[in-house]
Structure formats: C-alpha cells, structure tokens
C-alpha positions as CSV (number, residue, x, y, z in Angstrom):
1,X,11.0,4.5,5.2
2,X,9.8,4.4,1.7
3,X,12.2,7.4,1.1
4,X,15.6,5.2,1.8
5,X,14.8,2.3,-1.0
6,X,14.7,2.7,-4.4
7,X,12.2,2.6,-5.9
8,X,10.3,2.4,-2.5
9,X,6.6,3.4,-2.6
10,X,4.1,4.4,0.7
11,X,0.0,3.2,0.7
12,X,-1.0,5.4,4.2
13,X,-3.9,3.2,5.8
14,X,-6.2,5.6,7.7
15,X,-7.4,3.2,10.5
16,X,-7.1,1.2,13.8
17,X,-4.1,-1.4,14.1
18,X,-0.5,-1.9,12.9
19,X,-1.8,-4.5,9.6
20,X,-4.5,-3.3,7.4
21,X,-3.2,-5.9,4.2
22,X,-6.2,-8.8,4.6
23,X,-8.1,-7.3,7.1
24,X,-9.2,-3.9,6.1
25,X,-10.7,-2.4,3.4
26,X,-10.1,-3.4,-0.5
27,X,-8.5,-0.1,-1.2
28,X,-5.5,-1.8,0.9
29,X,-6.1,-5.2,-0.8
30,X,-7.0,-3.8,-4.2
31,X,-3.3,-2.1,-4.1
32,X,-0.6,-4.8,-2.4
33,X,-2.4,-7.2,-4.8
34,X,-2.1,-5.5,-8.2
35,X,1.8,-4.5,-6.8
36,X,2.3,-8.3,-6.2
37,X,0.8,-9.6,-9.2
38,X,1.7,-7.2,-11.9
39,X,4.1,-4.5,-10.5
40,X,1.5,-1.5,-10.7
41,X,3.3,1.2,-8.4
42,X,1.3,2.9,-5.9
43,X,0.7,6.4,-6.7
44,X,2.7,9.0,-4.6
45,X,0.5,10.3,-1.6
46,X,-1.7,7.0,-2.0
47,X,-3.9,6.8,1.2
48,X,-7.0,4.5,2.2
C-alpha cells in the first residue's frame, strides 16, 4: 500500500495483532513518533 502514495513509507511490525503503534515495542513507537513530530522518514525495509 505504501507503494501507491507518494512519498508513502512501510514500518513491518513482526508480532501478534493488527495495531502495534502504543502497544508494542518502542521500535514501533520510537518511529510513528519521530515521523509525527519531526517528519523523519522511515528507512526503506524498516522492520521491528
């Protein structure tokens, strides 16, 4: 899905469930946060 925006970027979450923003490790947090606050893409082939 990231592919058909641009500018679109993918974080893969490697674990259980459908959310992982709030509720799984700070690798997940650590990167939606920095995007939010100060635009800091996520790395191509980012996974936690």
């Amino acid at each position: 899905m990231a592919d058909q925006f641009p500018g679109g970027m993918l974080l893969t979450y490697e674990g259980l469930g459908h959310t992982a923003y709030g509720r799984s490790s700070a690798c997940v947090t650590d990167a939606v946060d920095a995007y939010l606050t100060d635009l800091k893409p996520v790395r191509p082939d980012a996974t936690c």
